[in-house]
C-alpha positions as CSV (number, residue, x, y, z in Angstrom):
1,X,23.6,30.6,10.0
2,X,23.7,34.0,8.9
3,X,27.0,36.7,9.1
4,X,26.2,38.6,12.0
5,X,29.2,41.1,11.7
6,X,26.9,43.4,10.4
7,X,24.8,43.2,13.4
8,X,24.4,46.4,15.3
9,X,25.6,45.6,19.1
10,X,22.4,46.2,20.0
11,X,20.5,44.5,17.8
12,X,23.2,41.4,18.1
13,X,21.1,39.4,20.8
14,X,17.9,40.1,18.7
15,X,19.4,38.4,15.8
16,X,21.4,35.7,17.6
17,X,17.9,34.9,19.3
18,X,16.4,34.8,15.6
19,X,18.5,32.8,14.2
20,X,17.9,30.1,17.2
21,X,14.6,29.9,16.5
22,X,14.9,29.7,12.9
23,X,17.6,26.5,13.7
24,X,15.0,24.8,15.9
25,X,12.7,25.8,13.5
26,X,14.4,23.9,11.4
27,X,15.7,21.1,13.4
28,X,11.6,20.5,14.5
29,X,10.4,20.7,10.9
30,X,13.3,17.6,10.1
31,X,12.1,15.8,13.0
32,X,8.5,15.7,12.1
33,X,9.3,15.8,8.6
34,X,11.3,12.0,8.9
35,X,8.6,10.9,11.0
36,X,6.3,11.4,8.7
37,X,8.2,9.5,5.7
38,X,8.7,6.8,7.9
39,X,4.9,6.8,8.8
40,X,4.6,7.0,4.8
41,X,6.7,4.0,3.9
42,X,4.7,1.7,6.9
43,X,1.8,3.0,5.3
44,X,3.0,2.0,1.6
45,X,4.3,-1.4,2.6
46,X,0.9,-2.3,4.0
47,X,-1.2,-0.9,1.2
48,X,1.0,-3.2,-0.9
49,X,1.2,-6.2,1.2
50,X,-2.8,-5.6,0.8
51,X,-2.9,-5.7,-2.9
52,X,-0.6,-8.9,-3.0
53,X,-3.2,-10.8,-0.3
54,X,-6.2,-9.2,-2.8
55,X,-4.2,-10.6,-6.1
56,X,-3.7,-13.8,-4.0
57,X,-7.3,-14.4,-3.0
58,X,-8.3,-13.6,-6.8
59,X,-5.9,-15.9,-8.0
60,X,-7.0,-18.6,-5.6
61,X,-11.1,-17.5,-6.2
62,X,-10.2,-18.0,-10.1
63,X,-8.8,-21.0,-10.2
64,X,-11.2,-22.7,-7.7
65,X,-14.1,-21.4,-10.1
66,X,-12.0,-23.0,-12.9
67,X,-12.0,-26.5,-11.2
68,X,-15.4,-26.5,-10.3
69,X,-16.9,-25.4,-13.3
70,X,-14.8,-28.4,-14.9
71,X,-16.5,-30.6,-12.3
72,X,-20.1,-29.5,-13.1
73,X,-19.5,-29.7,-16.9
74,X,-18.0,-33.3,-16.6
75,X,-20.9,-34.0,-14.4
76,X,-23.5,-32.8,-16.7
77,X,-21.8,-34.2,-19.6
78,X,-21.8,-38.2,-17.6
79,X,-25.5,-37.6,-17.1
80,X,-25.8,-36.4,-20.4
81,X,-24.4,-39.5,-22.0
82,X,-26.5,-41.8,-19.3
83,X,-29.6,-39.8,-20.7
84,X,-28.3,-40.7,-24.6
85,X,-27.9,-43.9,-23.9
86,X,-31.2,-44.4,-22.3
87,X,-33.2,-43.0,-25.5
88,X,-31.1,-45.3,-28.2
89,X,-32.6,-48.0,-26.0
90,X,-35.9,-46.9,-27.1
């Protein structure tokens, strides 16, 4: 708050009125100001929870794709061999 000893009497209601509205000024800009970091931090722990699900399902999609394309090349590699084996017959 400012010195108001300087004030003019007359002026001293002007300025005490100003400097009220610069408080709640103030006191509305803090208000909004911590909702709006506390609307920020909801919003970051989501986007990060996101990106750990996304990592997650990548992780999962990888290592599925790893096991099946084991499976296939065991598979092909069996019938491979069956195939082999059939022509040295011949």
């Amino acid at each position: 708050m400012a010195d108001i000893s300087n004030v003019p009497s007359h002026l001293l209601a002007h300025e005490h009125y100003r400097q009220m509205l610069v408080r709640d000024g103030e006191r509305r800009f803090q208000e909004w100001h911590s909702e709006y970091l506390r609307y920020q931090r909801k919003f970051l722990k989501d986007q990060e929870n996101r990106i750990k699900e996304l990592e997650n399902l990548r992780k999962d999609i990888h290592t599925d794709h790893k096991r099946r394309s084991e499976e296939s090349r065991q598979e092909f590699l069996h019938y491979q061999n069956k195939f082999l084996n059939e022509m040295r017959r011949y």
